[in-house]
Each structure stands twice: as structure tokens, then as C-alpha cells.
BASEPA-451632 format. One line per field, with one value per residue (C-alpha): x, y, z; residue in one letter. Coordinates in Angstrom, 3 decimals, always signed. Layout:
# residues N
xx <- X ...;
yy <- Y ...;
zz <- Z ...;
r <- A ...;
# end
This chain:
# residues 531
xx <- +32.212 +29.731 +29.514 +26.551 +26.935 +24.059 +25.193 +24.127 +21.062 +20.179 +21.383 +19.108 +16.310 +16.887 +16.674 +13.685 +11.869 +12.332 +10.978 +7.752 +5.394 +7.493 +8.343 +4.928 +3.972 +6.910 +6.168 +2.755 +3.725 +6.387 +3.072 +0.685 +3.467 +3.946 +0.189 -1.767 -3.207 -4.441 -8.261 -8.911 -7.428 -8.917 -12.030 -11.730 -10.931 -7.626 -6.416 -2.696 -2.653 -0.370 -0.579 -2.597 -5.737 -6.956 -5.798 -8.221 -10.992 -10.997 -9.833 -12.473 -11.605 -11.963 -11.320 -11.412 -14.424 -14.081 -11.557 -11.954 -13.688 -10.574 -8.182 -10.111 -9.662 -6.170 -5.912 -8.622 -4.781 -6.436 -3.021 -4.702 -3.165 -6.184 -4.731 -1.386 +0.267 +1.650 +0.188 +0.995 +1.802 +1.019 -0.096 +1.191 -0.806 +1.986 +2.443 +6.419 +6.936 +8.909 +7.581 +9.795 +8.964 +9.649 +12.870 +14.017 +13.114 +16.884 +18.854 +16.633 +16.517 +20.564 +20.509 +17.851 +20.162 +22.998 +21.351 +19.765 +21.373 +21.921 +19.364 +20.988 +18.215 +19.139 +16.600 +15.544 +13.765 +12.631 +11.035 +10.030 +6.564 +5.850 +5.363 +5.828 +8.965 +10.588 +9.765 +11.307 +14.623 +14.394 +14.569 +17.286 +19.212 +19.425 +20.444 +23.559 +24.864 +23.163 +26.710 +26.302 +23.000 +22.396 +18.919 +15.529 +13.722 +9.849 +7.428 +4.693 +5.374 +2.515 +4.722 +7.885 +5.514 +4.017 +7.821 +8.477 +5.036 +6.403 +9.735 +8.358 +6.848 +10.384 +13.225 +14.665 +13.945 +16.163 +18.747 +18.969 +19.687 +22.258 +23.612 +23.647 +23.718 +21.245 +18.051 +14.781 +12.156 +9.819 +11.412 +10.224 +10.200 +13.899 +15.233 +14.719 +16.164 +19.316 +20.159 +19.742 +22.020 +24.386 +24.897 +23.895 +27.088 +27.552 +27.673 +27.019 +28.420 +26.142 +23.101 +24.043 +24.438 +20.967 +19.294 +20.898 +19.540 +16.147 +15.682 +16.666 +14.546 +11.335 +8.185 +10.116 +11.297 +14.163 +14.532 +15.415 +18.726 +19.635 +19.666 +20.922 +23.437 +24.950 +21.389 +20.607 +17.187 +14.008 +12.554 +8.800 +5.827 +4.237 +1.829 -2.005 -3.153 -0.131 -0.298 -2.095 +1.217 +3.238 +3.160 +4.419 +6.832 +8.474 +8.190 +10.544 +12.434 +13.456 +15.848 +16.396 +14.624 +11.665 +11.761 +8.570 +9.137 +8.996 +5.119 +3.945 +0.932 -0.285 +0.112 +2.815 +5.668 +4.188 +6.843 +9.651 +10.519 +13.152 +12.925 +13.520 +13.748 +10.672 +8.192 +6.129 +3.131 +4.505 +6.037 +5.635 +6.141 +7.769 +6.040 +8.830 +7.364 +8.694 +7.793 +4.126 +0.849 -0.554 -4.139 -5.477 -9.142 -9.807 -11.965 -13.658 -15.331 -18.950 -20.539 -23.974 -24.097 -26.484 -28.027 -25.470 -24.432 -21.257 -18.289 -16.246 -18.228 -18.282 -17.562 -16.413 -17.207 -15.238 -14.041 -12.630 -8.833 -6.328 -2.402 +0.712 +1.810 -1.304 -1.827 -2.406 -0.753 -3.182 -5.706 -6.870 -6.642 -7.253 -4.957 -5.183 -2.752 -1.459 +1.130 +3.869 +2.814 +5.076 +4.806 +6.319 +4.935 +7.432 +5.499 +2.271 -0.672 -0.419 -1.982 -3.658 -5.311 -6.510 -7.133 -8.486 -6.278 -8.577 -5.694 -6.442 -3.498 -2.885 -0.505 +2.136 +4.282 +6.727 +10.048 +11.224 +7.873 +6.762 +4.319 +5.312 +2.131 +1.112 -0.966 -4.665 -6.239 -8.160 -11.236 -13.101 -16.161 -15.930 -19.130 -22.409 -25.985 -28.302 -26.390 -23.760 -20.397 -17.303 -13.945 -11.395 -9.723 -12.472 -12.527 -8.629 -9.437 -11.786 -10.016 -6.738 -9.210 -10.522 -6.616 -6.125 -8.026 -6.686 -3.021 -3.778 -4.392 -1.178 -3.298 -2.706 -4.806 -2.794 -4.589 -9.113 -11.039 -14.815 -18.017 -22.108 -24.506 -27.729 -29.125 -30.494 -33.241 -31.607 -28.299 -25.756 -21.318 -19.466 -15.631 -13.127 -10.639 -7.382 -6.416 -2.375 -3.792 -7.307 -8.814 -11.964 -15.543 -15.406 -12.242 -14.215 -17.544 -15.839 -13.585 -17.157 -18.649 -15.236 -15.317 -19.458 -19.031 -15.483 -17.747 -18.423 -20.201 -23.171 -25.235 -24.092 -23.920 -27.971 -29.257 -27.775 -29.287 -33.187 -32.104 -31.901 -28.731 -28.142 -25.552 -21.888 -21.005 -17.144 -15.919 -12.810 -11.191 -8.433 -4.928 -3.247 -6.914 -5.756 -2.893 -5.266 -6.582 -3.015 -2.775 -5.886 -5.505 -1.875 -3.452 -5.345 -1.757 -1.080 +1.768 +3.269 +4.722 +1.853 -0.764 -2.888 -5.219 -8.813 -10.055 -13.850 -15.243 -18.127 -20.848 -19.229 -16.133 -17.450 -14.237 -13.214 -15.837 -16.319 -12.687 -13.562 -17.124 -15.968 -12.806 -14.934 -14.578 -17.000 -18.771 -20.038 -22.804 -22.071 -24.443 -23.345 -26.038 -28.689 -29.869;
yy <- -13.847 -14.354 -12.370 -11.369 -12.270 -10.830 -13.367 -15.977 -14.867 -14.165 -17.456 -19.047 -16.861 -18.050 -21.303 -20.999 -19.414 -22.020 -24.969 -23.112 -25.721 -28.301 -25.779 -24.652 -28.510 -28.799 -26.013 -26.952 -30.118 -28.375 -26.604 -28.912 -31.492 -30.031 -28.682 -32.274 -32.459 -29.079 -28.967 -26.587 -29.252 -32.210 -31.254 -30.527 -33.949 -33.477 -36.440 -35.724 -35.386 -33.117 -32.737 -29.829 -32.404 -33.512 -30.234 -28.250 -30.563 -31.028 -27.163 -24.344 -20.484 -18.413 -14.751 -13.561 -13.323 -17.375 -17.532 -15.059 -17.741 -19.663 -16.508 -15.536 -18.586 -18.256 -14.918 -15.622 -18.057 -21.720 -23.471 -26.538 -26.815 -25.016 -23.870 -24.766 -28.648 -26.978 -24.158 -20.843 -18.928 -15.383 -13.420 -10.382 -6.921 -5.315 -6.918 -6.798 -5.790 -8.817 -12.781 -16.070 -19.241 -21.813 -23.796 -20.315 -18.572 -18.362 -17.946 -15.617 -13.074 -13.295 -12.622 -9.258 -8.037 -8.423 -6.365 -3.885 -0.996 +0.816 +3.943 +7.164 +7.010 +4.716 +2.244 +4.634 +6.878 +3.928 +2.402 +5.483 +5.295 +9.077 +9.402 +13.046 +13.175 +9.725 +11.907 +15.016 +13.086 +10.846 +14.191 +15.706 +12.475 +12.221 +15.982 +14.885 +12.081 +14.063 +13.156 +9.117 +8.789 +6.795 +5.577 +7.567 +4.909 +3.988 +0.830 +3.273 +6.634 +7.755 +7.742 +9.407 +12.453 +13.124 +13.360 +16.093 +17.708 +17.977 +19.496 +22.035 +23.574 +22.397 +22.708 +26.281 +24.493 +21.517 +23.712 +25.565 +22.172 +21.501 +24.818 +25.184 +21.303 +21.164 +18.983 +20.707 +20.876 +19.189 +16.329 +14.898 +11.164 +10.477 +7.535 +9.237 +12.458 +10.769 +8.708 +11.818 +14.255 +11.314 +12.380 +16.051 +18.261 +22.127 +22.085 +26.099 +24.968 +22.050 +24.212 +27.383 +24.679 +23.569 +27.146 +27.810 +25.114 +25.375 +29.123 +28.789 +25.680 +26.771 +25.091 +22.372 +21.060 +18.325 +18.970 +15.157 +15.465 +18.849 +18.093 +14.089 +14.104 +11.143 +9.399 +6.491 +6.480 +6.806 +3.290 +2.382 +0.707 +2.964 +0.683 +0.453 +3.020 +4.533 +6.130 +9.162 +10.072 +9.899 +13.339 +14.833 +12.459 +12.886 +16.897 +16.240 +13.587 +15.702 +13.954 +11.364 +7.869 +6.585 +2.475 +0.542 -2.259 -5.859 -6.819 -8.205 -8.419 -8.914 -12.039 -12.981 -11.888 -12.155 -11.324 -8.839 -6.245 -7.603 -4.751 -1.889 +1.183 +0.698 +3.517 +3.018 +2.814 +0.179 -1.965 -5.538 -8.309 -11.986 -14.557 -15.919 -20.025 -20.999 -18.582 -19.786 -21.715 -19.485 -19.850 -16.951 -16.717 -15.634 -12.310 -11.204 -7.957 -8.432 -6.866 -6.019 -4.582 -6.771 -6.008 -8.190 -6.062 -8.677 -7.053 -10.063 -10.290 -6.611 -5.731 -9.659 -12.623 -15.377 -18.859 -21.451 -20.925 -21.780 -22.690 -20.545 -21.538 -21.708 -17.967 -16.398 -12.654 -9.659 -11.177 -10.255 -12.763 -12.684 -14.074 -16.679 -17.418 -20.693 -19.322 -21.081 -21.662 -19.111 -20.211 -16.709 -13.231 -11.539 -13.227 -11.961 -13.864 -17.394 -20.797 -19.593 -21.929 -20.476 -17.104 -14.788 -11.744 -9.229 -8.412 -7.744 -8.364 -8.524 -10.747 -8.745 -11.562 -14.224 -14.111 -18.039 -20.196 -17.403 -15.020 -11.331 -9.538 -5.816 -4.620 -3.265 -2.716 -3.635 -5.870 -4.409 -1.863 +1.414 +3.484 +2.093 +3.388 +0.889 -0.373 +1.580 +0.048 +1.868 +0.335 +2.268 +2.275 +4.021 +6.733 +7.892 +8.160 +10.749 +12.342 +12.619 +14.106 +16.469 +17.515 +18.086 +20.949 +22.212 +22.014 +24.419 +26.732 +25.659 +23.782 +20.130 +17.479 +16.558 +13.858 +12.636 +10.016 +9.190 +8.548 +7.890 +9.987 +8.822 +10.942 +12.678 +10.989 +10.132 +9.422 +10.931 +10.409 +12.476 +13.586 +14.748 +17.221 +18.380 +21.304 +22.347 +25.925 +27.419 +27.414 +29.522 +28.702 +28.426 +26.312 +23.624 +23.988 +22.655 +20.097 +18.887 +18.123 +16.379 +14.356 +13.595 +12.991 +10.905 +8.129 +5.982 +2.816 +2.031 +1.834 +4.970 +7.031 +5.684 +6.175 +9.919 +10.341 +9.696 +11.218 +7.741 +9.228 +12.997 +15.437 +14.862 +16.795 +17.953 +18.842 +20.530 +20.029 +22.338 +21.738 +19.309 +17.044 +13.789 +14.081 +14.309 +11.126 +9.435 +10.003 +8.587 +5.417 +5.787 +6.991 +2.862 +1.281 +1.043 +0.912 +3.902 +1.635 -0.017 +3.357 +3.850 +6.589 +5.442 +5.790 +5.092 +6.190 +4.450 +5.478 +2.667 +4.890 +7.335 +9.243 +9.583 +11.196 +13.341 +14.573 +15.279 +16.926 +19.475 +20.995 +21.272 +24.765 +24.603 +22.105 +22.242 +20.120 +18.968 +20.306 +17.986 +16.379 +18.935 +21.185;
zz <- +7.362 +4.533 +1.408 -0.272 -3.843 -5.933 -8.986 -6.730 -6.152 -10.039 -10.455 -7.836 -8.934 -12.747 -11.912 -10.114 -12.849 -15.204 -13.548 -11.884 -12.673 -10.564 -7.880 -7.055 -6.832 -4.366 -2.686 -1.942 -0.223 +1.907 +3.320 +3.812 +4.615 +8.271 +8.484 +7.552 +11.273 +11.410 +12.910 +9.712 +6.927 +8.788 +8.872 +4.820 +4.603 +2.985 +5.177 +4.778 +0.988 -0.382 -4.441 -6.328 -7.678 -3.889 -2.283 -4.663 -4.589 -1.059 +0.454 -0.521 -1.801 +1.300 +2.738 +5.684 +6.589 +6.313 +8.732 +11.226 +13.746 +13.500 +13.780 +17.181 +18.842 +18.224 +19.696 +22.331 +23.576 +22.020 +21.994 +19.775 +16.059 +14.318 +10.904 +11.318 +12.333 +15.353 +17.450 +16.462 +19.947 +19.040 +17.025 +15.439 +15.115 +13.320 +9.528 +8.349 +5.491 +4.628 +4.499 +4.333 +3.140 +5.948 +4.658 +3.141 +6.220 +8.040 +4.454 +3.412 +6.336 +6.559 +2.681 +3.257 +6.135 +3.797 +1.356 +3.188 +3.625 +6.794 +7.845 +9.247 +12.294 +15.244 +16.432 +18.991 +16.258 +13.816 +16.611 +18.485 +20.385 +19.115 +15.389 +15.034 +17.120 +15.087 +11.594 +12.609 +13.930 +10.658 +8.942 +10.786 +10.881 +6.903 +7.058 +9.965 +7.010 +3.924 +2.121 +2.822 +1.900 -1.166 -1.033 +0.359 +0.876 +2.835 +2.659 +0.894 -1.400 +0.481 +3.402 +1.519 +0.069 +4.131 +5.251 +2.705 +2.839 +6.827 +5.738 +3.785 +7.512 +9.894 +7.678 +9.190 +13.202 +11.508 +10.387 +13.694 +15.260 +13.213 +13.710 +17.365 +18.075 +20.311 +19.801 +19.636 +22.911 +20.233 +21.130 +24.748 +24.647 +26.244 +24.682 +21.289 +22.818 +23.992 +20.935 +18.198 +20.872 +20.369 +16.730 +16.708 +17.023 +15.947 +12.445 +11.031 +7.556 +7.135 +8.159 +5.815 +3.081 +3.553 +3.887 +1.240 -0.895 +0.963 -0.120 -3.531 -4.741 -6.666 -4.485 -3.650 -6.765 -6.805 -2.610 -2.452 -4.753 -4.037 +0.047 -0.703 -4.049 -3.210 -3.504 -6.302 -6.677 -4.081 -3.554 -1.792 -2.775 -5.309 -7.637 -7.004 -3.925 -3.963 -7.249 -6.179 -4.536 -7.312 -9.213 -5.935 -4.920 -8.804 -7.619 -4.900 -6.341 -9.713 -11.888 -9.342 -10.487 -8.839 -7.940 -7.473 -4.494 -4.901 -4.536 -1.361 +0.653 +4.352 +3.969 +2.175 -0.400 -4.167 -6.854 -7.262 -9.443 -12.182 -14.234 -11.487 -14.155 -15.868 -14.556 -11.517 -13.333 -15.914 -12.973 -13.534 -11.000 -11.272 -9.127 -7.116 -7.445 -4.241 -1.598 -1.728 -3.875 -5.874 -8.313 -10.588 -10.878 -14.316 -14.495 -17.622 -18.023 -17.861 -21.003 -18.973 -15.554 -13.291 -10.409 -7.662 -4.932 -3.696 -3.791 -4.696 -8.208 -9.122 -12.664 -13.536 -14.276 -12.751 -13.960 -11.887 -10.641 -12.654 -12.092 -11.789 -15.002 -16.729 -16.887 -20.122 -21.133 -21.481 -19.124 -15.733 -12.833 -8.934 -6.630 -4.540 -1.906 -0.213 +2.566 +4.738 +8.325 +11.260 +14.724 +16.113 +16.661 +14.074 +10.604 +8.982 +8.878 +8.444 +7.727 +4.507 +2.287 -0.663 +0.318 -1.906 -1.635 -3.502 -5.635 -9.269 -11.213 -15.705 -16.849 -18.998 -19.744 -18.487 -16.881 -18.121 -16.864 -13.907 -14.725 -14.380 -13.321 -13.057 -10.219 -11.485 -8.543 -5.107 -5.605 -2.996 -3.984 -2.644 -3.600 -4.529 -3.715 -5.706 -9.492 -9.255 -8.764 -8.520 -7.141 -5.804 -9.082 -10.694 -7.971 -8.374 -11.959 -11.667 -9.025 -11.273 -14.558 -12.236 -10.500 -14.074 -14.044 -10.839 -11.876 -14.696 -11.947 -10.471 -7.372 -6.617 -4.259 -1.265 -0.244 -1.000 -0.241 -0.232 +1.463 +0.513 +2.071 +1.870 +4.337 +1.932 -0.862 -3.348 -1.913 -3.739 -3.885 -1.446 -2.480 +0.540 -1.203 +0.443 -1.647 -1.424 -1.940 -1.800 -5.052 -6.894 -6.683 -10.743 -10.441 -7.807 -10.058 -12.680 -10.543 -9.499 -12.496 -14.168 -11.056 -12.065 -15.326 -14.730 -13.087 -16.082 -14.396 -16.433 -13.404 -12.411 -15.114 -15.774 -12.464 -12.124 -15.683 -14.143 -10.640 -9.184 -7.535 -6.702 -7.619 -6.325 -3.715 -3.662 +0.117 +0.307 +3.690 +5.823 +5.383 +7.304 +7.948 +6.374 +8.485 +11.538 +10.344 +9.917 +13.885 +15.083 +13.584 +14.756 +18.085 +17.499 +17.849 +13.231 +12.362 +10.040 +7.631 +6.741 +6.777 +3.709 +3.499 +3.701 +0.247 +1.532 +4.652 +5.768 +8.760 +10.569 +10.907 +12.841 +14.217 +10.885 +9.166 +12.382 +11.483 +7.597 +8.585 +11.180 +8.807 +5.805 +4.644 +1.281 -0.522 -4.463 -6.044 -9.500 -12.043 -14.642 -15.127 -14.921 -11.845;
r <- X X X X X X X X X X X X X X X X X X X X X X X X X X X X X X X X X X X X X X X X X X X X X X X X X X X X X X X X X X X X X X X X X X X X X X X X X X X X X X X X X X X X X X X X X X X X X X X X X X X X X X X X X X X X X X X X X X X X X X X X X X X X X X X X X X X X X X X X X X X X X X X X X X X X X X X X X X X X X X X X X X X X X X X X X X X X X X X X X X X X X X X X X X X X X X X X X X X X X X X X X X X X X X X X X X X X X X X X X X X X X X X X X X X X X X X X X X X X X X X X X X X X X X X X X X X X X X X X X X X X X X X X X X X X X X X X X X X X X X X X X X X X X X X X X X X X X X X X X X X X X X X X X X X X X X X X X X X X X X X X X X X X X X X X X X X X X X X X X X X X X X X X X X X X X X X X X X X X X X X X X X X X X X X X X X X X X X X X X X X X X X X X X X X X X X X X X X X X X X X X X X X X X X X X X X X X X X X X X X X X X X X X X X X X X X X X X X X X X X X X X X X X X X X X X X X X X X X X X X X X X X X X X X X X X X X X X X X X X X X X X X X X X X X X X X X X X X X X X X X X X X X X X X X X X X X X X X X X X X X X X X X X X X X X X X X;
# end
């Protein structure tokens, strides 16, 4: 029987970090190595060359956008070696959360299930074809072994904060379970039925101990270690979009720590977390040099806002890519990606040559020779009527000055994201609000204007100055609409784990913005700026 030794893997991990220059040379050749008569790489005329100088010269930045013609064919069932030296058989429209490198691939998954620790649900619930149902019976199946829990744990905070949010409205149906031992009729689907009545046996003690503790909490406050006091710490991703989510998730969480998750992408595992009880926010990142190639395009902050309306150039200035290694601390950098090639259905994308991730990352220093990066924020542009340019970034720091305001009225945002209407002339910057509590027309007036005023884009700021762009316009939604939203793209065939709430909603996503129009309850124009 093996034993997991963590020393071993500090060890390896050390050892790795020291020599990054030479491992990311040797890790590039173990891809291209196996991938040299790949249509894409051929036709590059890379010609089976595998070091940094001729791969570089010869293999173009791309995103997706680049690829998709090849992806298609793949799906369309083209067996031919297209981005990889042998053909990749299916594809996968569920990402994992975890990647491997191809050598790594068998030690590595053996090591995670070694390290992973076991979840109270059975696979019936965690892969349960009925979201709804699977949360309630992950609830009530961390109450059933509240006293062996040790870690509360989900692939996005985002996802943590909706479980409790639902608690809040089930816990006394949860406790009756308990008590009585019966599952609930909310429950239809069978095999999830069968496996929870498996576990679920009259327990009156259990469910008096958790009324108790459910009645006597103050809104909620420290739920997670007051239900779960065996538990460590709550672990999920909870850098970058997920940092919205965080002031409620420390609500629930009380004294109990919050740990960020090792950074990762679609398409492949970046760096991990080696100093897991820094802050969230302050999480930094070690490039593990052997799980793929990675370049850093060097961004600098342009000092005049032109007129370019790509969102790949927004706010920066680019040079040309520069090496793992070669990285400097302070600065901001892209990341590109070179990935190991997956033949089978359970591995992300792959058969990426460098592929801009639209990850903006700043270097805060160096663990040995690998870089240890902190997450900024999505490339991507999210609103933008003419010269305005604001990322997605921009927009959850004006929503968190304006929440400022509302917390002083005790009021928090549950969930928000955005949309441009220019339906009207001038278009103007439309704000979804899901309020925990309804709040004062005074209290949204002046939530409005913060929110106006928070926007601090040159081009925007100017062009709302001369009228170029209208007053904001702050929507405040029912209760429970972004979680209408979370179902119809789960209603699509997403996957949970990997849900993010749509920070920009575009007239291309029609559904969507059908759902946010019709449970408006009030809107408020900003007047920041002048009637």
C-alpha cells in the first residue's frame, strides 16, 4: 500500500523550483517531442524542433478565436492528428478542475487521491443530474457527519456562499429529516433518493443540536464552525471574480480561516498556493516549471488613453513575451500557455501552443528561480460605449465603494453584474443589483452616483463629463434572480463547479437579460454628473 508522504512532495517541489530555467526547457520538448507531426505545428514550420529559440520564432501567440477552426474539426469526429501527434478522440464539455502533465499524469492523480480527502455526499449526490436536489443532500449529508468534517470545501467561494445563502431558507426541513429519518419529497430523482436514505437514520439529538445552534446565531454569523467544529479551514478558489463573494463567505465562516486554491485555468494547472494563510486577497502563486511552457507578455500602463477598441490591448501596452525566469517583481505580465497534449475525454483543453490565457497576473516575488504571481484580473473588456474602457476589475471596484454605503445601512449585494444599453442616445452603463434586503430610494440615489463617480477610466469619466455617455442606471433585481440565472445555464448542460456569474451581459445573451429585465423592481439614474 503506498503512503502519501507530504515531505516528499516539498522535496520534489523544492527541487523543481530551483532549476526552472532548465525545467521549462525540458518541459517544452516533452510537448512538442510527441506533437512534431501535428497538421497545426507542421504547417508553422516547426519541422520537429523542440528548443525555446525555433519554437518562438516559428509558433505564433494565439487565442481562441485562432483555434476554434481546428477545435471544430475535432469535435465535428476528424480523427487526423490536428494539434496533437496523435488524435485526440473526444472531447470534453465539462473542464476538471485538475490538469496533469503527461509523464506526471499517473503519479500525480494517485498522489491527489491520496490527498484528497473524502466528501460526506456519495457519488450519487456529487454527480446528481438535479442541482437543487444534489445541494440540499450535500447539506444534509455534512449535517449526518457534522462531527467528521474537517474541511468545507468547493472549486469557487461563489459556490460555498450560494450553499449557505440556500441554508438560510431549508435548514428547519433539514433538521426534520434528521429528526424523523426520512428524506424529504423534494427529493425525486431515485438514485439520489436511495443513496442519502442509506445514511439518514432518526437522529432527534442531532437535529435539536442544530436548531438550537440555528436559532441562536445572529444573521448567520460563524454558521460554518458552529454547525462543523471539527472543521480546519474553508478552502475554494477565491482570487480574481471570486472576490465579490468574500465578505459573506468570512460572515459564515467566522473565526474559521479562509484558503485561496492552487491557481489553475481551463486549460491547465498554473501555480499553487505555498503560503496557504496569507489572506485571500494577498494570495500569491508559485509557477510549478514542469506542468507546462509558460511566457509573460509584459504590460505597462499606458499613460494616454487612445482610441483602440481591441480588447486584448485595453489599458496596456505590450512588449514581446518574455521567459519564466525572466520575470521581473512588481510588474504586470500576461500569460501565455504551452499545455501537454490528453488523448481522453476526462482532460481540459489541449494542444495549446502559446495561448494567451487573458490572465493578468503581478509578480510579487520568487519561490527559489519560479515566479510566485498574484492574480489581477481578466483581460477581457466588459463595458465600453465609444473611449471608455472598463474591465471587469474596474466594475467590482465600484460596486464594492458603492456596497460600502449600503452596509452602513446594514444591506449587502448578493450578487451584480452589467450590461450597455444603447437603446437610448447616448448609451449609457447599466448595473444589475441583488439587494439581501430592500433598501431606500436615498440609500440607491446615493449607491448610484458612488457607482458613477467610482468609474475612473479617462475615457469615461470625459465623455460622461460632455454627455458623450448618459447617466448610470442602477437596477435592483428580486431576490433569488441570479440564482434563476445559475439554472439556465445549468438548464445548457455547465457544470456547477465551474459556474461564474456573468459579470457582463451582452444583447447576444438574450435569455439572460430577459431574466434581469422582467424582476426589476426599481431603477435610479445617477445624477453625479449633473441632471
Amino acid at each position: 500500500m503506498r503512503v502519501f508522504s507530504l515531505d516528499s512532495v516539498i522535496n520534489e517541489f523544492e527541487l523543481l523550483s530551483k532549476d526552472a530555467g532548465r525545467q521549462q526547457t525540458e518541459t517544452l520538448r516533452r510537448i512538442l517531442e510527441p506533437n512534431g507531426e501535428a497538421e497545426y505545428l507542421q504547417s508553422l514550420g516547426l519541422a520537429g524542433r523542440t528548443d525555446p529559440e525555433s519554437f518562438k520564432a516559428c509558433v505564433p501567440l494565439v487565442t481562441h478565436a485562432d483555434l476554434e477552426p481546428y477545435i471544430q474539426r475535432i469535435a465535428d469526429g476528424d480523427t487526423s492528428p490536428i494539434l496533437t501527434g496523435k488524435p485526440i478522440t473526444s472531447i470534453s464539455l465539462r473542464y476538471r478542475c485538475w490538469t496533469h502533465a503527461s509523464k506526471q499524469s499517473e503519479q500525480f492523480k494517485h498522489t491527489m487521491k491520496d490527498i484528497q480527502s473524502q466528501c460526506c455526499s456519495p457519488d450519487e449526490v456529487i454527480f446528481g443530474p438535479d442541482f437543487q436536489q444534489s445541494l440540499y443532500c450535500h447539506l444534509l449529508c455534512g449535517l449526518i457527519f457534522s462531527d467528521q468534517v474537517q474541511i468545507i470545501s468547493s472549486t469557487f467561494a461563489h459556490s460555498i456562499v450560494h450553499a449557505f445563502r440556500t441554508f438560510e431558507h431549508v435548514w428547519e426541513e433539514l433538521c426534520a429529516d434528521i429528526r424523523e429519518g426520512v428524506l424529504s419529497s423534494r427529493i425525486t430523482v431515485p438514485s439520489i433518493r436511495a443513496a442519502v436514505s442509506k445514511l439518514l437514520r432518526p437522529n432527534p439529538s442531532l437535529a435539536d443540536s442544530i436548531h438550537n445552534v440555528c436559532v441562536r446565531l445572529s444573521n448567520w454569523f460563524g454558521v460554518i464552525p458552529e454547525l462543523w467544529p471539527n472543521a480546519k479551514y474553508v478552502y475554494a478558489i477565491m482570487t480574481g471574480s471570486m472576490e465579490p463573494y468574500l465578505k459573506k463567505l468570512r460572515h459564515y465562516a467566522g473565526s474559521l480561516p479562509l484558503m485561496s486554491a492552487d491557481y489553475g485555468s481551463s486549460e491547465g494547472w498554473i501555480g499553487a498556493n505555498v503560503n496557504p494563510s496569507s489572506p485571500p486577497e494577498l494570495a500569491t502563486f508559485a509557477v510549478l516549471p514542469n506542468i507546462g511552457y509558460f511566457e509573460f507578455i509584459p504590460l505597462e500602463k499606458s499613460e494616454v488613453q487612445e482610441v483602440e477598441m481591441s480588447a486584448s490591448t485595453i489599458h496596456y501596452i505590450e512588449a514581446e513575451p518574455i521567459g519564466l525566469t525572466e520575470v521581473e517583481v512588481g510588474k504586470e505580465y500576461e500569460i501565455v500557455m504551452t499545455n501537454f497534449a490528453a488523448l481522453t475525454s476526462d482532460q481540459p483543453v489541449t494542444g495549446l501552443y502559446r495561448y494567451r490565457l487573458g490572465d493578468i497576473v503581478r509578480v510579487a516575488g520568487f519561490h527559489n528561480s519560479t515566479p510566485e504571481i498574484q492574480f489581477v484580473c481578466r483581460r477581457s473588456l466588459v463595458l465600453s460605449i465609444n473611449i471608455d474602457k472598463n474591465t471587469e476589475k474596474d466594475l467590482q471596484l465600484a460596486v464594492e465603494a458603492a456596497a460600502r454605503l449600503l452596509a452602513e445601512e446594514k444591506l449587502e449585494v448578493v450578487d451584480f453584474t452589467s450590461h450597455v444599453d444603447t437603446s437610448t442616445e447616448p448609451g449609457h452603463y447599466v448595473i444589475y443589483w441583488e439587494l439581501s434586503c430592500d433598501a431606500t430610494e436615498d440609500v440607491l440615489r446615493a449607491c448610484c452616483n458612488c457607482l458613477d463617480l467610482s468609474f475612473v477610466d479617462a475615457g469615461y469619466v470625459g465623455s460622461r463629463k460632455v454627455s458623450a455617455i448618459g447617466p448610470l442606471e442602477l437596477r435592483v433585481v428580486r431576490r433569488g434572480t441570479f440564482q434563476t440565472i445559475l439554472y439556465h445555464y445549468l438548464g445548457l448542460g455547465a457544470a456547477v463547479s465551474q459556474y461564474k456569474t456573468p459579470r457582463f451581459v451582452g444583447l447576444s445573451n438574450s435569455t439572460v437579460l430577459q431574466i434581469l429585465c422582467r424582476n426589476v423592481t426599481g431603477c435610479t439614474f445617477s445624477t453625479a454628473y449633473g441632471a
